[in-house]
C-alpha positions in Angstrom: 13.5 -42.9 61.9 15.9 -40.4 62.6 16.4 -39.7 58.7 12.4 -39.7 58.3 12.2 -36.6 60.6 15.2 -34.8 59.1 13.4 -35.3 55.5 10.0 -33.8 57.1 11.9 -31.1 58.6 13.9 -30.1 55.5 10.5 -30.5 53.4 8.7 -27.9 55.7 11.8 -25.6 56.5 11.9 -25.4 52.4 7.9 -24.6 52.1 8.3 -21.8 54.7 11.1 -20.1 52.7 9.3 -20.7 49.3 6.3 -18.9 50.4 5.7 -15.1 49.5 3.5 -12.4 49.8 0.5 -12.2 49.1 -0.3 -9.8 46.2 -3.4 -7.8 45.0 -4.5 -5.9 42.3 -6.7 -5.1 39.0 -6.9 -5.4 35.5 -8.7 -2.7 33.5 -10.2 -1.8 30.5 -7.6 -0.6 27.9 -10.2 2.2 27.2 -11.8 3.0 30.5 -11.1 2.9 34.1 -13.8 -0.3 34.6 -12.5 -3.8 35.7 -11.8 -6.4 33.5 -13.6 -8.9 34.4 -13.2 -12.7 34.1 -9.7 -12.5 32.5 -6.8 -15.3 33.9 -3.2 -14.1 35.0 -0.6 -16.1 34.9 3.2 -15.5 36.5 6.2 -16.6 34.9 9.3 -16.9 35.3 11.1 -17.8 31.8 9.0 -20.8 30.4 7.8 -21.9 33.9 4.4 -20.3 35.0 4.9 -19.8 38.7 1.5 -19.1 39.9 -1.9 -17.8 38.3 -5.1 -15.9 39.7 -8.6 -14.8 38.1 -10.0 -11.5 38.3 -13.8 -11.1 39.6 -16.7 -9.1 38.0 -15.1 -6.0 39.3 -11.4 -6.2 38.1 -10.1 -7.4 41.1 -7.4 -10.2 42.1 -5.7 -12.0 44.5 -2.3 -14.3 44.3 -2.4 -15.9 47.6 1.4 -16.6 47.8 4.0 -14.8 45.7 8.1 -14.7 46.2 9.9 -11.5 45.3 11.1 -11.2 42.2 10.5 -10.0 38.4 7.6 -11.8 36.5 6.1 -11.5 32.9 2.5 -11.8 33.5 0.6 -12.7 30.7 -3.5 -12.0 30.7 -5.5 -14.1 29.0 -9.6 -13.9 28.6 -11.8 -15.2 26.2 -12.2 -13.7 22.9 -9.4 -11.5 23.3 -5.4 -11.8 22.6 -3.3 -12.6 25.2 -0.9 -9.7 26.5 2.1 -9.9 28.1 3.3 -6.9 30.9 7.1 -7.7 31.4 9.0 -7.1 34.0 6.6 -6.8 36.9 8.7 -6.6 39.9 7.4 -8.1 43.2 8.4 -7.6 46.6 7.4 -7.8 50.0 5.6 -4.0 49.7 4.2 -4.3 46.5 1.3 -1.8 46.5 -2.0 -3.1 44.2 -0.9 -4.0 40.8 -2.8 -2.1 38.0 -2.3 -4.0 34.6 -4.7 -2.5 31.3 -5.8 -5.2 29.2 -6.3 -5.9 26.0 -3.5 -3.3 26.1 -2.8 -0.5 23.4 -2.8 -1.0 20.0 0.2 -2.1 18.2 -1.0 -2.3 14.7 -1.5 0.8 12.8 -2.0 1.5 9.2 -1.8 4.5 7.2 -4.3 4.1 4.2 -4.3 1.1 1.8 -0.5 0.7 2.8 1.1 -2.5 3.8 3.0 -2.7 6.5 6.4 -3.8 6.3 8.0 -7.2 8.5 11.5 -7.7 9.6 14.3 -5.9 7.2 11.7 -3.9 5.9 10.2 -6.5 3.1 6.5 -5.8 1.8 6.3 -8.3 -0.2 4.7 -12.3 0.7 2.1 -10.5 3.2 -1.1 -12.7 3.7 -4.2 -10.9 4.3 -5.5 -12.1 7.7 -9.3 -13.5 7.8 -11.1 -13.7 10.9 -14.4 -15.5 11.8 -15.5 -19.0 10.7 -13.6 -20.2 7.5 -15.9 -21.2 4.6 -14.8 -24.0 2.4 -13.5 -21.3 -0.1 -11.9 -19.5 2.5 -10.4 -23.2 3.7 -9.3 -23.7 0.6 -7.0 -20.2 -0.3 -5.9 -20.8 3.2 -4.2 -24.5 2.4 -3.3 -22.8 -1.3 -1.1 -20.0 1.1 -3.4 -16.8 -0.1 -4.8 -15.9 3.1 -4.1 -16.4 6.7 -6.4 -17.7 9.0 -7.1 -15.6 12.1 -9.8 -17.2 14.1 -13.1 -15.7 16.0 -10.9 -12.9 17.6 -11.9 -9.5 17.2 -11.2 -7.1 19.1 -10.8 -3.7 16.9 -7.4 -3.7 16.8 -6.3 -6.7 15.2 -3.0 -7.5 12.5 -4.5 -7.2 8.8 -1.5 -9.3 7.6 0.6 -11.9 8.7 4.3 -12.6 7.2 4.7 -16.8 6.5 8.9 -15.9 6.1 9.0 -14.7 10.0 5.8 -16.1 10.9 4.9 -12.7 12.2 1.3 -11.1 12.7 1.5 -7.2 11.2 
């Protein structure tokens, strides 16, 4: 009996120490100062997601419980590309958290010019296609012509994809 209550206390002297603050915050258009809404959050830690939240029809979030400490939140919402933010530190006075989502654009292009993957190499590049694949489309995928994007648009999306480094450009 006396090892029962020991265990019980241990269990709920280690919940109260794992517990945090809470943490607010909003996720905006990339473009404009309006809420993002209905986009997912997710705190991690390495591999391990630690906690998670969902923003409302405003922007707006709330992680109940949070310990101190540096995350890489990763935003995901439907139709969109996930983005990372690393290195969001957390700690006991964290003001609001303003994240941008989907986040600048990485992929640029200067005229017909392809861009050039890791070590500088031009060559093997797959054109990217986006949308529903046709059988034709199906097939130069499986034949290694083209790379297969998926419904995803979002107006800044990679044109090519590198199968060496398995790298979207």
């Amino acid at each position: 009996m006396k090892s029962l209550v020991l265990l019980l206390a241990l269990c709920v002297a280690q919940r109260g120490h794992a517990q945090g603050t809470a943490l607010t915050g909003t996720v905006t258009e990339t473009a404009s100062t309006h809420g993002f809404p209905a986009a997912t959050l997710l705190f991690k830690q390495g591999d391990a997601t630690v906690t998670g939240a969902g923003t409302d029809s405003d922007g707006h979030f709330r992680v109940a419980s949070i310990g101190p400490g540096t995350y890489d939140v990763e935003i995901q919402a439907l139709g969109f590309r996930a983005r990372t933010v690393r290195g969001v530190v957390v700690t006991a006075a964290s003001l609001p958290l303003v994240l941008d989502f989907p986040g600048p654009c990485t992929f640029r292009y200067s005229g017909n010019q392809r861009p050039a993957c890791v070590g500088g190499h031009t060559d093997h590049l797959l054109p990217i296609v986006y949308g529903l694949p046709g059988k034709k489309a199906m097939a130069r995928a499986k034949a290694g012509k083209i790379y297969l994007g998926g419904c995803q648009l979002t107006g800044c999306d990679p044109r090519y994809y590198c199968p060496l480094h398995q790298k979207e450009l």
